[in-house]
N, C-alpha and C positions, 0 to 999 in steps of 0.2 A: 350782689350775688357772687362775683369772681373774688374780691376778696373773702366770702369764703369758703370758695374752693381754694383760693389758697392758703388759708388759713388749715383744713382741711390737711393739704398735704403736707404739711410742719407737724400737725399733729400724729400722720402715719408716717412719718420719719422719725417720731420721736415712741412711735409704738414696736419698734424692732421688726417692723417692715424690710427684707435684705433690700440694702441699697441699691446691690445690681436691676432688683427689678425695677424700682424707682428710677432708676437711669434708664434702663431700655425704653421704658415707658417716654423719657425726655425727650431721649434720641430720637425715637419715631416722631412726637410733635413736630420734632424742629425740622426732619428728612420731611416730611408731609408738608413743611411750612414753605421749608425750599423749593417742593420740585412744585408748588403752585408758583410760586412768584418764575420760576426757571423756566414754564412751560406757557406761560402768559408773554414773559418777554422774550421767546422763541417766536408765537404766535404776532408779537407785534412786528418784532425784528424781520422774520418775512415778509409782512404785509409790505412795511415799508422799502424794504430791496425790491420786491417786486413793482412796485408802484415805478420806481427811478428815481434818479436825479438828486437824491439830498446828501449829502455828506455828512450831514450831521441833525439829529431829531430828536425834541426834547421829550423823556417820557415820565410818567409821573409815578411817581411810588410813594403810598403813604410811609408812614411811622408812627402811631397812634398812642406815644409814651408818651406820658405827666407826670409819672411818681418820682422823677427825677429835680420836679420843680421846690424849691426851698417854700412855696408859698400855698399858689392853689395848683391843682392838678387837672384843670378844664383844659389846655392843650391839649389833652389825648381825643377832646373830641372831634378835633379839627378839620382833619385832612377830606370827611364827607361835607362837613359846610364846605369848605373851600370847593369843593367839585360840582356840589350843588349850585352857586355863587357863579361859578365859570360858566354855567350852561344854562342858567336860570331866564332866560331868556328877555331879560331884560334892557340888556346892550347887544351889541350884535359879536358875530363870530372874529372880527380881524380886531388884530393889534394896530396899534398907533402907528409902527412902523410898516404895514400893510401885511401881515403876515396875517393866512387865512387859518384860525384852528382848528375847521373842521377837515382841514388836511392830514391825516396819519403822517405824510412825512414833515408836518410841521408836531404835531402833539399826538401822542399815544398816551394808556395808562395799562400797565401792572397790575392795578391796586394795591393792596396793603399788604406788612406785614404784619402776621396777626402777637402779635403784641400781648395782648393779654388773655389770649390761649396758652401760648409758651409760657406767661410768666405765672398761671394759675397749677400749671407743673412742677413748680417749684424752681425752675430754675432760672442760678442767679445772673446777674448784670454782666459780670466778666463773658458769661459765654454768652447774652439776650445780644450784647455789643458784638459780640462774634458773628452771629446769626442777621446782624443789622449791616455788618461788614459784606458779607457774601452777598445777600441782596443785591446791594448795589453793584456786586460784580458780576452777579447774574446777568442785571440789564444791561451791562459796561460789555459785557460779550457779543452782545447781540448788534452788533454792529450797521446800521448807525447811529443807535439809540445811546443819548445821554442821561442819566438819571437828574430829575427835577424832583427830588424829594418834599414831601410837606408834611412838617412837625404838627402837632408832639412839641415839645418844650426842647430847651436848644442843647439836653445833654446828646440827641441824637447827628451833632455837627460832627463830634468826634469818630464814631464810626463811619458816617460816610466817607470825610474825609481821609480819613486812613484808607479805606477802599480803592477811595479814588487815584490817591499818592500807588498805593502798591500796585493797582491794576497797569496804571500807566511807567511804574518804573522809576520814579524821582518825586521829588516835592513841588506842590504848587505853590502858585502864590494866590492869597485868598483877601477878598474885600468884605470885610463885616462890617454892618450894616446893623446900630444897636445903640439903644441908653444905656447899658454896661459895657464892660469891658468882657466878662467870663472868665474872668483866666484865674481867680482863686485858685492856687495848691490843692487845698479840699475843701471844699465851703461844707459846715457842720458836719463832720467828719464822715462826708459823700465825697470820695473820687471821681463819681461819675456825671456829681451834681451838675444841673445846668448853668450855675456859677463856675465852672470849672473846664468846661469845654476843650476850651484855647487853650488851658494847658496842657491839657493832655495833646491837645493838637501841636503845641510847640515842643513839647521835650519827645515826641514821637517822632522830630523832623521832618513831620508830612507838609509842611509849609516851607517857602523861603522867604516868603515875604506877608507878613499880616498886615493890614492894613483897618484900623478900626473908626468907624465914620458915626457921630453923630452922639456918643460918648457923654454923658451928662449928668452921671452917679456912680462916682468912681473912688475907694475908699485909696489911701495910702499904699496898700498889698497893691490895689488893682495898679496903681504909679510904678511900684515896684519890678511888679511881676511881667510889667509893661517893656522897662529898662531889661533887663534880667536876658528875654529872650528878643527883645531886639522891633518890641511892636510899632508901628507907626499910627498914634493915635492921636488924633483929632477931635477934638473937645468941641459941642457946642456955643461955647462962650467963646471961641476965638472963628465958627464957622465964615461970619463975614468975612475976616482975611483971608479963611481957607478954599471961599468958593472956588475962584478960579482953578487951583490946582485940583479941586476935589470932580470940577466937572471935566476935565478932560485931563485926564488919567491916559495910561498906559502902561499895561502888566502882564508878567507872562514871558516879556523876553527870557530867554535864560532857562526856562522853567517848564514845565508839565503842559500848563494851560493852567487856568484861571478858575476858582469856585470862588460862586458869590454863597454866602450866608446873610439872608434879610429876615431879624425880630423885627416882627411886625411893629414892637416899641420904641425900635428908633424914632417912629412919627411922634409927634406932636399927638398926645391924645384927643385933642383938637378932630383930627384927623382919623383918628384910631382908635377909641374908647374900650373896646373890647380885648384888653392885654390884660394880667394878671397885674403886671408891676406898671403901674400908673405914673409915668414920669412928666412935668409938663415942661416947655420948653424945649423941643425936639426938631426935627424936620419937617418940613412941608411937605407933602405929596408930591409935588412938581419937582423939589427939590430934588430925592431917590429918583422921580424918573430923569429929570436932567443928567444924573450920574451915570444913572445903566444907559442912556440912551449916548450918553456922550465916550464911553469907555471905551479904549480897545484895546481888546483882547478875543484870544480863542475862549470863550467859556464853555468848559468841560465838563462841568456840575455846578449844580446850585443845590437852597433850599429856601423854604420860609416857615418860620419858626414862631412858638409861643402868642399865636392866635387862640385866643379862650372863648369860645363861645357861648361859655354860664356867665362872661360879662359882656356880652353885645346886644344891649339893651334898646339902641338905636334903629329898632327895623334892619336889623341885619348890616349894618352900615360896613361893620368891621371887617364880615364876610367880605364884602364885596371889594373891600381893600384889599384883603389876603388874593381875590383873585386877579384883581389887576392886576396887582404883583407879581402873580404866576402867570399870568397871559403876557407882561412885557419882559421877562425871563425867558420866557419861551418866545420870544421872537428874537432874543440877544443867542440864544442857544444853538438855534436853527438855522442850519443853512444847506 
């Protein structure tokens, strides 16, 4: 149905429709888009000042983009499994590291940006990134809320992380978490592809330090583009050497604070069957939480990315990974 309404609106731009009205018409979507996410993360940001005592509280904001994805476009439908998954009552409410989430000043939620409203307006990527950007500095205002974003496919790493680098004034340094690299130039002549992320995130100098963990399908370009901007990547074929250094990390001196970005496909599909891009020989589950568990650093923002839900054929298994994921995020986040 939304494609085509989008469809739709190409066809009255191509009908001498004046442009200005077509644009007023944007503008209001996207003002209407904002002042929800603005007035949600107002509404949580009090709760949690009022409550006391957190310095810091992780809050969740979808991003419900796939058409970014070179392959399938089931990421978009993610960010409700994942929320559903977290609450589903299955497991109980605390993190491994005892963090309670039905605490507001441990977890909040936003909800979404609506994604394929705006983009059924016609309008394109340059500004949807724009509108993805300010989200996140919505809830970045609301102090002491940190944005814990959930993809969508991972071209949405680019905007937050720009967000997060401009809100706070400098560059972070970021741990990716991934069987790719992303950092193609333009993969299939998409700048914004989810192949391409990292570079947009490195030639923007919103990073000082990338760090890419878990790396297991990586063309020549990806070596390249790795050198180029200066990546620290880590292949799975050399991980047994790399354990040690890889679980007890230290990042952030120098710098912003820390985002982590976690594709769900860094795992082992062993582990994770429900990703678009099927890679085998990955991480173990234990292995990502030994890392997040063993890091330190201030983490400022995160996300978890490229969870497909048209391929989680396992009784929801994949869900339920994307939500550990986000429940031990959110207890690295919170404090």
């Amino acid at each position: 149905m939304w494609r085509k309404g989008f469809h739709s609106l190409r066809n009255l731009n191509g009908a001498n429709v004046p442009a200005a009205l077509i644009e007023n018409g944007q503008n209001r979507v996207i003002d209407a888009s904002l002042t929800l996410i603005r007035e949600r993360a107002k509404l949580k940001g009090e709760l949690v000042r009022a409550l006391g005592g957190a310095v810091a509280s992780s809050s969740l904001l979808g991003v419900p983009l796939g058409h970014n994805s070179s392959f399938l476009q089931g990421p978009a439908f993610a960010p409700p499994r994942i929320r559903e998954a977290i609450w589903c009552g299955s497991t109980n409410a605390t993190t491994e590291e005892g963090k309670e989430l039905n605490d507001p000043r441990v977890l909040t939620d936003v909800g979404d940006v609506p994604v394929q409203e705006i983009r059924d307006c016609g309008v394109d990527d340059d500004r949807l990134m724009d509108v993805v950007s300010e989200s996140v500095k919505l809830v970045m205002e609301q102090n002491p809320l940190r944005p814990l974003v959930l993809g969508g496919d991972h071209s949405i790493s680019f905007p937050v992380v720009r967000a997060v680098s401009e809100k706070l004034g400098g560059p972070v340094d970021v741990l990716h978490l991934d069987a790719h690299p992303d950092i193609y130039h333009c993969f299939e002549g998409n700048k914004y592809s989810h192949a391409s992320s990292f570079a947009r995130i490195m030639e923007g100098g919103y990073a000082r330090r990338l760090l890419q963990v878990g790396i297991r399908s990586i063309t020549s370009e990806g070596r390249e583009q790795g050198k180029k901007f200066g990546v620290e990547q880590y292949e799975m074929r050399t991980f047994s050497r790399d354990r040690e250094v890889l679980e007890n990390l230290k990042l952030g001196q120098g710098a912003k604070g820390v985002y982590i970005s976690i594709d769900v496909d860094c795992l082992d599909p062993a582990f994770a069957p429900g990703v678009s891009h099927i890679e085998p020989g990955g991480l173990s589950f234990r292995d990502v939480l030994n890392i997040l568990h063993n890091l330190e650093a201030d983490v400022v923002a995160a996300d978890v990315v490229e969870f497909n839900p048209q391929r989680d054929t396992v009784d929801g298994m994949t869900a339920m990974v994307a939500a550990k994921l986000v429940r031990e995020l959110t207890a690295k986040m919170s404090k």
